[in-house]
N, CA, C and O atoms as a CHARMM CRD file, in Angstrom:
* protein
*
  324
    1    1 UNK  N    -22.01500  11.42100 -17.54100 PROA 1      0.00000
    2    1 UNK  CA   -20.59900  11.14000 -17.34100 PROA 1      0.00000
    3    1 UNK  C    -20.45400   9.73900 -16.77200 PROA 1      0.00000
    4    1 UNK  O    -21.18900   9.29300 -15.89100 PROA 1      0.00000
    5    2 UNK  N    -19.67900   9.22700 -17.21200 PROA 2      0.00000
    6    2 UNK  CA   -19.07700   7.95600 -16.81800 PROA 2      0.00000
    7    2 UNK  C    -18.31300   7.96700 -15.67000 PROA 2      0.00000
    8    2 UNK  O    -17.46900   8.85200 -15.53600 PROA 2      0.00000
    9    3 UNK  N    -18.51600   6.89800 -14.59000 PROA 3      0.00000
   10    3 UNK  CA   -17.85300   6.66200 -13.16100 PROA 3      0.00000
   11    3 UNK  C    -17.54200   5.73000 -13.26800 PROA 3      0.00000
   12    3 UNK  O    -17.87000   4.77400 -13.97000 PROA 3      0.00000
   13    4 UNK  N    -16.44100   6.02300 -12.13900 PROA 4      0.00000
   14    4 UNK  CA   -15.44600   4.43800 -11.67400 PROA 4      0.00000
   15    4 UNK  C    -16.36000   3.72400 -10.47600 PROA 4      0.00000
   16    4 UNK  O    -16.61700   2.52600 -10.35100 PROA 4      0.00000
   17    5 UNK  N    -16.71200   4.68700  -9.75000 PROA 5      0.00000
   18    5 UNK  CA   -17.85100   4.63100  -8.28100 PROA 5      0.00000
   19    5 UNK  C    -17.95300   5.50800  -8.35800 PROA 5      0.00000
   20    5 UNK  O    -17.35500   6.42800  -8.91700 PROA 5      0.00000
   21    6 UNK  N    -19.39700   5.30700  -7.34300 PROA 6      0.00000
   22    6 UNK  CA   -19.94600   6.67900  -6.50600 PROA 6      0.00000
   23    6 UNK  C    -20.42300   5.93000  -5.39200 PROA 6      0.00000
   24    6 UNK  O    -20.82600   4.76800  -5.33000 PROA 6      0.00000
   25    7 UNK  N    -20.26500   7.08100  -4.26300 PROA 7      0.00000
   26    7 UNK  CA   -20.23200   6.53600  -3.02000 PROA 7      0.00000
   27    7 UNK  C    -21.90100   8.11000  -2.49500 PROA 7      0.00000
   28    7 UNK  O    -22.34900   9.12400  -3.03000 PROA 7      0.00000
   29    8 UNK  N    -22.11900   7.45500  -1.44500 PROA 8      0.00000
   30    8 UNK  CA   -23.17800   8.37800  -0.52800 PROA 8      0.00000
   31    8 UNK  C    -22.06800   8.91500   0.28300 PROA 8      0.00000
   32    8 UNK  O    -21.33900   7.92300   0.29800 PROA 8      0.00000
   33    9 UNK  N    -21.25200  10.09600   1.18100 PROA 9      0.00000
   34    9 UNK  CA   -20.86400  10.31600   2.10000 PROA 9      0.00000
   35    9 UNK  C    -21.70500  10.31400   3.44600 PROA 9      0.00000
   36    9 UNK  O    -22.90300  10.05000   3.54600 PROA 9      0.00000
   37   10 UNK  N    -20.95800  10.61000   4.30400 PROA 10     0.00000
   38   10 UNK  CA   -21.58200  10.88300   6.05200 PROA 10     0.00000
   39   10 UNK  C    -23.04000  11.31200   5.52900 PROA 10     0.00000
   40   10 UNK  O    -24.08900  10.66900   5.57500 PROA 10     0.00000
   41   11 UNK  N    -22.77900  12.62900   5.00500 PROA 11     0.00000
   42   11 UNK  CA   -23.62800  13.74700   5.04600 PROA 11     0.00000
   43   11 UNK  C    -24.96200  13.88600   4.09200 PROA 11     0.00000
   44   11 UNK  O    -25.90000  14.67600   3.98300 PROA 11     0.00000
   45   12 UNK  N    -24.45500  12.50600   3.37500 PROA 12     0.00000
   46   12 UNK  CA   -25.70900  12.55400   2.71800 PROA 12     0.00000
   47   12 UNK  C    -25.79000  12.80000   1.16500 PROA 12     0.00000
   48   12 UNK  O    -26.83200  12.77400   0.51000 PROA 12     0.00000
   49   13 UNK  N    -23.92100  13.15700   0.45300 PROA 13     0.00000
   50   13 UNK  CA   -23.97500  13.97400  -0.26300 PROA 13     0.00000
   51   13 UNK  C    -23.41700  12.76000  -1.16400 PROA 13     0.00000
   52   13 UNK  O    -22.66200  11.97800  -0.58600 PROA 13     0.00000
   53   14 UNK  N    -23.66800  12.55400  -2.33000 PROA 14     0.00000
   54   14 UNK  CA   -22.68400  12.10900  -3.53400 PROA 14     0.00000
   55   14 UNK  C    -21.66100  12.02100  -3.79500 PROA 14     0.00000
   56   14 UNK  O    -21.22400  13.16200  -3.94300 PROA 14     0.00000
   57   15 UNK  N    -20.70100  11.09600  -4.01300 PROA 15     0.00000
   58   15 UNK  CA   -19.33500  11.83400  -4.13400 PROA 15     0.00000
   59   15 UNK  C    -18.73700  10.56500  -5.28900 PROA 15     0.00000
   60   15 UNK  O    -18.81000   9.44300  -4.79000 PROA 15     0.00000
   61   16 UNK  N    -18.29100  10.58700  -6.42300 PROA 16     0.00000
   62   16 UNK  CA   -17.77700   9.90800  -7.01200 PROA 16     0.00000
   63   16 UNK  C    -16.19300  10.13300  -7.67800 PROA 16     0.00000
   64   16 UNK  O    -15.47200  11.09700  -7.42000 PROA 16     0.00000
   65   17 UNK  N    -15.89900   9.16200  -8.46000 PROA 17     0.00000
   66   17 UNK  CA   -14.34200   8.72400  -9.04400 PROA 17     0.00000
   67   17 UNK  C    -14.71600   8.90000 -10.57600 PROA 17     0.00000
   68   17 UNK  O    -15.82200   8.41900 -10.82300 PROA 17     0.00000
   69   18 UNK  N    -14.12400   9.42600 -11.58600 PROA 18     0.00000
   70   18 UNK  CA   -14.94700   9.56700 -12.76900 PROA 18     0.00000
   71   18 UNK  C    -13.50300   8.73000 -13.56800 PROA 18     0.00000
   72   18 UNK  O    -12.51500   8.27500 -12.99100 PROA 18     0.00000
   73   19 UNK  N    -13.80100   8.73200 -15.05300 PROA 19     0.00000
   74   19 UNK  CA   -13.02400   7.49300 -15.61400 PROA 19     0.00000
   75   19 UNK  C    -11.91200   8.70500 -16.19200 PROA 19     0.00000
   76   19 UNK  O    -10.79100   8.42200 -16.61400 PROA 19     0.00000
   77   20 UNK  N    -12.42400   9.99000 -16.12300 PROA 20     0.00000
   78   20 UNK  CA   -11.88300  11.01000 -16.71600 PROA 20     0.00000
   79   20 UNK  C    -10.44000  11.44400 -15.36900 PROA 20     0.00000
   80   20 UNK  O     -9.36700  11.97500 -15.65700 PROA 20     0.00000
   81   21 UNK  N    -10.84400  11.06000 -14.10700 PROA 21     0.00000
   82   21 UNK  CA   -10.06300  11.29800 -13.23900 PROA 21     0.00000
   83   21 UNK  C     -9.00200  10.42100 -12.82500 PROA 21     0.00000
   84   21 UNK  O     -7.83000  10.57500 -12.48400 PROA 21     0.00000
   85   22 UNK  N    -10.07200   9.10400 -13.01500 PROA 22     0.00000
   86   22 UNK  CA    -8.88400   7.86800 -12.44000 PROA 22     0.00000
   87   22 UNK  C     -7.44000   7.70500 -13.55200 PROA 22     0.00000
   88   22 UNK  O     -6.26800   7.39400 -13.34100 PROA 22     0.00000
   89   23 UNK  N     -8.30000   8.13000 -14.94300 PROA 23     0.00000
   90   23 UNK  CA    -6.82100   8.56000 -15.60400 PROA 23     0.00000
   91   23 UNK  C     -5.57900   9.22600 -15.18400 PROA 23     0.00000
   92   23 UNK  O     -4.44900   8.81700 -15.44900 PROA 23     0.00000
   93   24 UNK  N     -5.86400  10.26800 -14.51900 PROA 24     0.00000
   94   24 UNK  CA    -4.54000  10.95100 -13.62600 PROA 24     0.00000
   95   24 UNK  C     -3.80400   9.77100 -12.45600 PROA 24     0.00000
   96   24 UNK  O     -2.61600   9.73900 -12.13500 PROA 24     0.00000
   97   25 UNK  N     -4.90200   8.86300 -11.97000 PROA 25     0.00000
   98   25 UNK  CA    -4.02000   8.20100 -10.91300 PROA 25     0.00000
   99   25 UNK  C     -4.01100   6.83300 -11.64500 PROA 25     0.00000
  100   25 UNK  O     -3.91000   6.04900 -10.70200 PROA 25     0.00000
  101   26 UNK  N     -4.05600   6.12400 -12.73100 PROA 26     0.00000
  102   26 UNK  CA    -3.66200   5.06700 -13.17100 PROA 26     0.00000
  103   26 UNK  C     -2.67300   4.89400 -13.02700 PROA 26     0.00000
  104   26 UNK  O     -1.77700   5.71500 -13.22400 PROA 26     0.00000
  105   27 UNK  N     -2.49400   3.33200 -12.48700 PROA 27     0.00000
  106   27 UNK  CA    -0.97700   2.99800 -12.07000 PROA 27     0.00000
  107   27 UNK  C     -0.07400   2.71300 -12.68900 PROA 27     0.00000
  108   27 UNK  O      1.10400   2.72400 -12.33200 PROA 27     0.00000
  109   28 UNK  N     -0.76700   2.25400 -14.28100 PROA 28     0.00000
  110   28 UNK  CA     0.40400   1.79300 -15.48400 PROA 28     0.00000
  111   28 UNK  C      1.15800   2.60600 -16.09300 PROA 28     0.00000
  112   28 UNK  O      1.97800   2.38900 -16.98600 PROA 28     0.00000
  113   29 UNK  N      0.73700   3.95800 -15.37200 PROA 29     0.00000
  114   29 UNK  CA     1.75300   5.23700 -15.94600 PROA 29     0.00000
  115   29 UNK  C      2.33100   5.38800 -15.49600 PROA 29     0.00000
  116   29 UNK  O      2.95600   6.33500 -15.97100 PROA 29     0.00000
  117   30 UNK  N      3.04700   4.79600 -13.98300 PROA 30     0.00000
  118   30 UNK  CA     3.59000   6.03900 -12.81900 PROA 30     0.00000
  119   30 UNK  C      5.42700   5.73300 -13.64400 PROA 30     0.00000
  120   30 UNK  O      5.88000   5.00200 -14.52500 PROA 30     0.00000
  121   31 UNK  N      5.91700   6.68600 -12.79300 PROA 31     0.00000
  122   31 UNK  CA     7.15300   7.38700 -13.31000 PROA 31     0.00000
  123   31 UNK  C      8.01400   5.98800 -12.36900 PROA 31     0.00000
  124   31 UNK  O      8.72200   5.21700 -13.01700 PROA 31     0.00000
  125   32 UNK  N      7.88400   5.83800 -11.16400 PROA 32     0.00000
  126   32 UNK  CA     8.77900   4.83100 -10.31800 PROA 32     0.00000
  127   32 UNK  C      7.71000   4.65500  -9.17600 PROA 32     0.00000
  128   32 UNK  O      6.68300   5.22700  -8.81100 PROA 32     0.00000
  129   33 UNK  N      8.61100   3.37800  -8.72700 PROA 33     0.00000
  130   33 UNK  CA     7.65100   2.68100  -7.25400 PROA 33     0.00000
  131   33 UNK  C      8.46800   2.48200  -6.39200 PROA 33     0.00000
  132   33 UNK  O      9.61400   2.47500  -6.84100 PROA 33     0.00000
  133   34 UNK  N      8.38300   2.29700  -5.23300 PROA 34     0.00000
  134   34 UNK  CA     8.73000   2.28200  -4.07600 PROA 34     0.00000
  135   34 UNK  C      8.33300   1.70200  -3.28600 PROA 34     0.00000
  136   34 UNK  O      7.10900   1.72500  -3.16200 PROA 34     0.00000
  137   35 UNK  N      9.07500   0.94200  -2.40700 PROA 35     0.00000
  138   35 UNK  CA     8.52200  -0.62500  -1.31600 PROA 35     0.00000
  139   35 UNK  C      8.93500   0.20400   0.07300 PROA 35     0.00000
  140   35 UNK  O      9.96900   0.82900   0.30700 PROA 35     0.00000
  141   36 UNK  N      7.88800   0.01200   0.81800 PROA 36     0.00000
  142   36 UNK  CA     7.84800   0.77000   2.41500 PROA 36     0.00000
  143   36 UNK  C      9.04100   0.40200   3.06400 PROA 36     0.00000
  144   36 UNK  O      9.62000  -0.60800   2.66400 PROA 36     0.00000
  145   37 UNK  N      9.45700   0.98400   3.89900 PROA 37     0.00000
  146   37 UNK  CA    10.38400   1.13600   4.40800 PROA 37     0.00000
  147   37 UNK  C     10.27900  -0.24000   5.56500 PROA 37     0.00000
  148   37 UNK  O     11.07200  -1.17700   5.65400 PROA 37     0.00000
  149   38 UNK  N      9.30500  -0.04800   6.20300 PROA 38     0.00000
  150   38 UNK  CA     8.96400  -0.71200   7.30500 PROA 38     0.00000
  151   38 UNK  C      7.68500  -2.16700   6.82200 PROA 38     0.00000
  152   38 UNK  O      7.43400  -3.02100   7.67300 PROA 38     0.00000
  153   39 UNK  N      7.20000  -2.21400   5.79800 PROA 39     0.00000
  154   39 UNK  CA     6.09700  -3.00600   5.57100 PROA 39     0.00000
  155   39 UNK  C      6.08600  -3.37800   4.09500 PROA 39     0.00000
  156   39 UNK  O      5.39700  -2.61300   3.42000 PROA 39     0.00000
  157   40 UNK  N      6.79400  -4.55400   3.30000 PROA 40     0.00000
  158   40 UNK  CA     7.19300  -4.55100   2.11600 PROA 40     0.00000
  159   40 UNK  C      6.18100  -5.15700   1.36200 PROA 40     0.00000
  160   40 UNK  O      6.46800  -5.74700   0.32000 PROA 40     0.00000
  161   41 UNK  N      4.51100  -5.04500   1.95400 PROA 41     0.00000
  162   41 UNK  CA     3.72100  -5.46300   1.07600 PROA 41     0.00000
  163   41 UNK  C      3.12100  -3.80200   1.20300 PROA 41     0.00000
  164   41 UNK  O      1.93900  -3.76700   1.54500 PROA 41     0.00000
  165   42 UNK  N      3.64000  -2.71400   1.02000 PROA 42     0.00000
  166   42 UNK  CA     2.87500  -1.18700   0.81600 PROA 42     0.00000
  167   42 UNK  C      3.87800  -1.19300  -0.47200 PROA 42     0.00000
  168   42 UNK  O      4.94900  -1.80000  -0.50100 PROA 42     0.00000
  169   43 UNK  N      3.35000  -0.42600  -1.50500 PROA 43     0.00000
  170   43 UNK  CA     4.33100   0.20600  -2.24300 PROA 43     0.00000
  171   43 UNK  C      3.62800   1.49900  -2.66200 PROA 43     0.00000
  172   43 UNK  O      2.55500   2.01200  -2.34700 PROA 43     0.00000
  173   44 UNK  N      4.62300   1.83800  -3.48600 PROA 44     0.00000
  174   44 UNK  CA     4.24900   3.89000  -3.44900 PROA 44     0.00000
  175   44 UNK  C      4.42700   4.09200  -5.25500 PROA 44     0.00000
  176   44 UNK  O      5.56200   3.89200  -5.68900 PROA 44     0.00000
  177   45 UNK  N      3.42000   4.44700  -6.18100 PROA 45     0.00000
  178   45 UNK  CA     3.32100   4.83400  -7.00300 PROA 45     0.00000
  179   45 UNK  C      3.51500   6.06500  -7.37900 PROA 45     0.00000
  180   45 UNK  O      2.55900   6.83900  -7.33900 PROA 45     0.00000
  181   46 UNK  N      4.88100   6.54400  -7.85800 PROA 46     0.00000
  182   46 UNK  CA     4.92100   8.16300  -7.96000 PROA 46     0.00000
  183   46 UNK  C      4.60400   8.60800  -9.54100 PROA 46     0.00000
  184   46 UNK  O      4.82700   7.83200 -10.47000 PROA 46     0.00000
  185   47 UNK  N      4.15900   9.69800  -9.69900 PROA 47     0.00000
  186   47 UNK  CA     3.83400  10.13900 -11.42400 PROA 47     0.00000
  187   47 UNK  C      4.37000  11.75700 -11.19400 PROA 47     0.00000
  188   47 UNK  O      3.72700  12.46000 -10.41500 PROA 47     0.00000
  189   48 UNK  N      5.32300  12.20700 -11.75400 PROA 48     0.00000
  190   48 UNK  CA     5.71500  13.47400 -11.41800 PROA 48     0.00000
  191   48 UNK  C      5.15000  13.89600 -12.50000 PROA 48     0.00000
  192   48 UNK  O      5.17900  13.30200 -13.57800 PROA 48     0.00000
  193   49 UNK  N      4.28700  15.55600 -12.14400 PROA 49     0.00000
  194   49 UNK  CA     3.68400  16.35000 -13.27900 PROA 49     0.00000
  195   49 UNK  C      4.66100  17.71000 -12.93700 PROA 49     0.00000
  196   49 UNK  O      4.87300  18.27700 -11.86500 PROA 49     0.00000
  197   50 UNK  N      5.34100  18.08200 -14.79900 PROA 50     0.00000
  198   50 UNK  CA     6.06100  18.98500 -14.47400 PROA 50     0.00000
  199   50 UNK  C      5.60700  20.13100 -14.42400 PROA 50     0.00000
  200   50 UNK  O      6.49000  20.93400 -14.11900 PROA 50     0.00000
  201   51 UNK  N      4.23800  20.76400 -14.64700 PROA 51     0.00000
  202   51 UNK  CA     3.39300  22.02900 -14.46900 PROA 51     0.00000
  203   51 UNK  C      3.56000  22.15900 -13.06100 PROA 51     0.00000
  204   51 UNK  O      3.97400  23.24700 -12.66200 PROA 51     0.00000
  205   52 UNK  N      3.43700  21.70100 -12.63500 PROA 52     0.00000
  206   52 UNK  CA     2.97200  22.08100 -11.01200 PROA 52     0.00000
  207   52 UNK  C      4.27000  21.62700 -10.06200 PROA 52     0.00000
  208   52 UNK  O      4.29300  21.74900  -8.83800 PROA 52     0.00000
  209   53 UNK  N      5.24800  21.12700 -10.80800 PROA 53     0.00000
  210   53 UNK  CA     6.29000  20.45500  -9.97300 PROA 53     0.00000
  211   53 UNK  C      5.94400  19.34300  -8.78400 PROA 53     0.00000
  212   53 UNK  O      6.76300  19.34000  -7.86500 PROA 53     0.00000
  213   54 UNK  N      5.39600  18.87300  -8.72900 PROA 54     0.00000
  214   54 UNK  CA     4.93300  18.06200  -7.22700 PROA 54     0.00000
  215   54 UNK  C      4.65300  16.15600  -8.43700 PROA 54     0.00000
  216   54 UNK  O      4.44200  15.97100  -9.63600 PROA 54     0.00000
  217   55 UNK  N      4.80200  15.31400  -7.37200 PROA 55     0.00000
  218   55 UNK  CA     4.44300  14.44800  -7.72600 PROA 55     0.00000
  219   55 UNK  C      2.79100  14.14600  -7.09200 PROA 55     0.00000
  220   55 UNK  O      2.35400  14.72100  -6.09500 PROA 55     0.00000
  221   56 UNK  N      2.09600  13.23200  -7.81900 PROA 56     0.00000
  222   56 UNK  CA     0.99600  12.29600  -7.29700 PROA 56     0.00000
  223   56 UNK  C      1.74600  10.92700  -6.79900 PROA 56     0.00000
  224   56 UNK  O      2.63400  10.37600  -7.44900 PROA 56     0.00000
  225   57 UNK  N      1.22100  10.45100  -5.49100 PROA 57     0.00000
  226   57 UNK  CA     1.85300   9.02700  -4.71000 PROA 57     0.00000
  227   57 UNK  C      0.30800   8.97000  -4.49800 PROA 57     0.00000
  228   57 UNK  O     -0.59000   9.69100  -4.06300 PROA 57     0.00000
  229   58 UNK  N      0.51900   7.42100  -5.17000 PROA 58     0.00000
  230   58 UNK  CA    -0.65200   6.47100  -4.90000 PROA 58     0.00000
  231   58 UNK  C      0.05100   5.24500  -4.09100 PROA 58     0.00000
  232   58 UNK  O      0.95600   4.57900  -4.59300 PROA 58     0.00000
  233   59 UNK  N     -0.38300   5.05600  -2.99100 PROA 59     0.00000
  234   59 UNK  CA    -0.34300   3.74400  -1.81500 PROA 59     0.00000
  235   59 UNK  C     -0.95600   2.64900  -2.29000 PROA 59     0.00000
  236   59 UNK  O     -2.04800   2.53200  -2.84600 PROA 59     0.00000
  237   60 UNK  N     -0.32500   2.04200  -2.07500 PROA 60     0.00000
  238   60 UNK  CA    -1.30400   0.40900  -2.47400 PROA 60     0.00000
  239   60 UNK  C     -0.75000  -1.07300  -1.45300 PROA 60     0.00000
  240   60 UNK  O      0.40300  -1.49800  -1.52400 PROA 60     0.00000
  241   61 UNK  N     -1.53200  -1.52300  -0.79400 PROA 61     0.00000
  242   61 UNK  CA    -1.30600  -2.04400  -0.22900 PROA 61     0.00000
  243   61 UNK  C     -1.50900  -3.74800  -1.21000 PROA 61     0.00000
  244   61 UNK  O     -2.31100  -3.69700  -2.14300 PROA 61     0.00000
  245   62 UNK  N     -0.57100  -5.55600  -0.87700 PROA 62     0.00000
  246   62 UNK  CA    -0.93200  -5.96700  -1.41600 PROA 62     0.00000
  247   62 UNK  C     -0.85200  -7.22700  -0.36000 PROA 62     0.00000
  248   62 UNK  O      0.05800  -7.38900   0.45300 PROA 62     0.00000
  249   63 UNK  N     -1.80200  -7.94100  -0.51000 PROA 63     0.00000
  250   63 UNK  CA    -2.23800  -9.26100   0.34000 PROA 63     0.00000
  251   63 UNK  C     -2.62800 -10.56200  -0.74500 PROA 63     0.00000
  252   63 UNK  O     -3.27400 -10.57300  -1.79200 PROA 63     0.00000
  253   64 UNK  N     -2.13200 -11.31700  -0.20800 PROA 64     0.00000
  254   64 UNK  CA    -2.52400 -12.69100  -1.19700 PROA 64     0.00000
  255   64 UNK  C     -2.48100 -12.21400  -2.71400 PROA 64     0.00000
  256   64 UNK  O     -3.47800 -12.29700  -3.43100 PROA 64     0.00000
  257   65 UNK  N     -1.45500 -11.79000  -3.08700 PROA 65     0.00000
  258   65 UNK  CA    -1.41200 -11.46900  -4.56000 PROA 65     0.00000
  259   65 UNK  C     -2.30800 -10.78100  -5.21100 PROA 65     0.00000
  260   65 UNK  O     -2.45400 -11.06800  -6.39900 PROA 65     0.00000
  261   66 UNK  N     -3.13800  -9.70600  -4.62800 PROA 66     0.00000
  262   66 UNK  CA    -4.05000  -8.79000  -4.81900 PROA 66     0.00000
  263   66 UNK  C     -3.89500  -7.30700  -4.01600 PROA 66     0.00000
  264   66 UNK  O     -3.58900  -7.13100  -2.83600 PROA 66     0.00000
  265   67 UNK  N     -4.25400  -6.16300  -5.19600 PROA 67     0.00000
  266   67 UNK  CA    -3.50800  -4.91800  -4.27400 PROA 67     0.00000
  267   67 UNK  C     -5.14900  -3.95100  -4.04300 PROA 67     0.00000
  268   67 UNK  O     -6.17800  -3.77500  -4.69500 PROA 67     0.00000
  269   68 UNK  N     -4.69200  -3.60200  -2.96200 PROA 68     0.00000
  270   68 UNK  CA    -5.87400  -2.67600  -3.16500 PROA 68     0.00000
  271   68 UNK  C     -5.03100  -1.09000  -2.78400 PROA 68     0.00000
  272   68 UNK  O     -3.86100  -0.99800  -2.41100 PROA 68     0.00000
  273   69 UNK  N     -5.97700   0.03700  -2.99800 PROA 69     0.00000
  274   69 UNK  CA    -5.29500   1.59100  -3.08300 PROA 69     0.00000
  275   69 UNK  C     -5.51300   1.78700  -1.19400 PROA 69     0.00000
  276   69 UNK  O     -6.28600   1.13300  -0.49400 PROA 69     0.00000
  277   70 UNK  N     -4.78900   2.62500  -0.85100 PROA 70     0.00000
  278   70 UNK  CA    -4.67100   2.83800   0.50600 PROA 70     0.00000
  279   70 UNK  C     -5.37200   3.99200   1.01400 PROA 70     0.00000
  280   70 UNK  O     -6.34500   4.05500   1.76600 PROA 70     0.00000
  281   71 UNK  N     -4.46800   5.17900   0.27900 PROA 71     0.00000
  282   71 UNK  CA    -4.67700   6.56000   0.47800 PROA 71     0.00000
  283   71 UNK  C     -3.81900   7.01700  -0.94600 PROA 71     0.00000
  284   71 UNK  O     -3.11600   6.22400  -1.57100 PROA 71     0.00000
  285   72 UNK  N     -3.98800   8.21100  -1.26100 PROA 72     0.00000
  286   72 UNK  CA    -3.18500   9.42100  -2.88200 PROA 72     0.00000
  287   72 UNK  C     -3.07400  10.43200  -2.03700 PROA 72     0.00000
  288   72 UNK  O     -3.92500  10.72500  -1.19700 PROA 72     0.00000
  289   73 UNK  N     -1.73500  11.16600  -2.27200 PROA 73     0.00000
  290   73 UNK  CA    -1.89100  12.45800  -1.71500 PROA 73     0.00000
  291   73 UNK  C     -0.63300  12.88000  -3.18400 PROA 73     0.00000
  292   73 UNK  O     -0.18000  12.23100  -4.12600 PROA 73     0.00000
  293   74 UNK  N     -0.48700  14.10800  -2.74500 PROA 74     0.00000
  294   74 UNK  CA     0.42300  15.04800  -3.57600 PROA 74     0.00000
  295   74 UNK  C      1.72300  15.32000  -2.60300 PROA 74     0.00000
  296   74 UNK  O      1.51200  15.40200  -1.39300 PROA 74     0.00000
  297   75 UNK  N      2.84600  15.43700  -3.02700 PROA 75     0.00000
  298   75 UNK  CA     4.01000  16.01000  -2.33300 PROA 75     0.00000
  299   75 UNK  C      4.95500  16.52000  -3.33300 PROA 75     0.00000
  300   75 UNK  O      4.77000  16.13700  -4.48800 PROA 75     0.00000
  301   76 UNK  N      6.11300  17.46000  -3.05600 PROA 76     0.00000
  302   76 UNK  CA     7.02500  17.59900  -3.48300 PROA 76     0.00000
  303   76 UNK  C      8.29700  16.99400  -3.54600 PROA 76     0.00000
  304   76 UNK  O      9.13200  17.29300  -4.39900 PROA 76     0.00000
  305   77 UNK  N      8.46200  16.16100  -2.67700 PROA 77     0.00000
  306   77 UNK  CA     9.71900  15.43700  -2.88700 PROA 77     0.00000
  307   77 UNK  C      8.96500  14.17300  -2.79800 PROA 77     0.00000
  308   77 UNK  O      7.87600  13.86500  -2.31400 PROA 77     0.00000
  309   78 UNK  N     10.36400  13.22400  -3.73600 PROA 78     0.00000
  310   78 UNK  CA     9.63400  11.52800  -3.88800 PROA 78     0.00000
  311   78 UNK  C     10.85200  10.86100  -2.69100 PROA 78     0.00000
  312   78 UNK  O     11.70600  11.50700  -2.08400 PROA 78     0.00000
  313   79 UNK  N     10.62800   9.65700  -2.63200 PROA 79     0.00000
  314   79 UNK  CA    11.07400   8.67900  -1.73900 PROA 79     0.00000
  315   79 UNK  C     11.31200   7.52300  -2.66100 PROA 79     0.00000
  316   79 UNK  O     10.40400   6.73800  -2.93200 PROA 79     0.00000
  317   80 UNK  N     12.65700   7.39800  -3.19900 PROA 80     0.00000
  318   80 UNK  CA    13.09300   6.31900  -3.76000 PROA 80     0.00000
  319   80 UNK  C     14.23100   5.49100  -2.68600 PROA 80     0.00000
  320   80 UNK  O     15.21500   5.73300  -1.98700 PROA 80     0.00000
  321   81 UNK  N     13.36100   4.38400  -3.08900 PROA 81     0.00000
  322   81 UNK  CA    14.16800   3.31300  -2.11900 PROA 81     0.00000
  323   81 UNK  C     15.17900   2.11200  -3.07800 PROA 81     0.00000
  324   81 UNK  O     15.83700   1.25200  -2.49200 PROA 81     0.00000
C-alpha cells in the first residue's frame, strides 16, 4: 500500500496516512472555509458527508504564504463565518 507518511509513535508502534485516506481529507474538495474568529491566519476546511450527517473540519494554519494542517476532527454542526 501506498503512504502519504509513516511515523514510529511513543510506543514503538507504526502509524501511517495512506493516499487512500488522505483522499477523504483533501482540501480541494471541501464544501466551504472558514477564517478563525480570533486568528485570521487559521482557517477551517469543512466537507459535509451526508451518510453519517457530520462534517470533516480540517485546520490549517498559514505563515509566510505556506499552510500547514493543525489538527481534523469530525462535528455536527459547521461554523460559517
Amino acid at each position: 500500500m501506498d503512504y502519504v507518511f509513516e511515523v514510529i509513535d511513543k510506543s514503538g508502534r507504526k502509524m501511517h496516512l495512506s493516499k487512500e485516506r488522505w483522499q477523504h481529507i483533501c482540501l480541494e474538495h471541501s464544501d466551504f472555509i472558514s477564517i478563525g474568529r480570533t486568528d485570521d491566519t487559521i482557517h477551517y476546511y469543512y466537507k459535509f458527508y451526508k451518510i453519517k450527517k457530520e462534517y470533516l473540519i480540517v485546520s490549517v494554519k498559514y505563515l509566510n504564504g505556506d499552510g500547514y494542517i493543525v489538527t481534523s476532527f469530525r462535528t455536527r454542526k459547521a461554523r460559517q463565518t
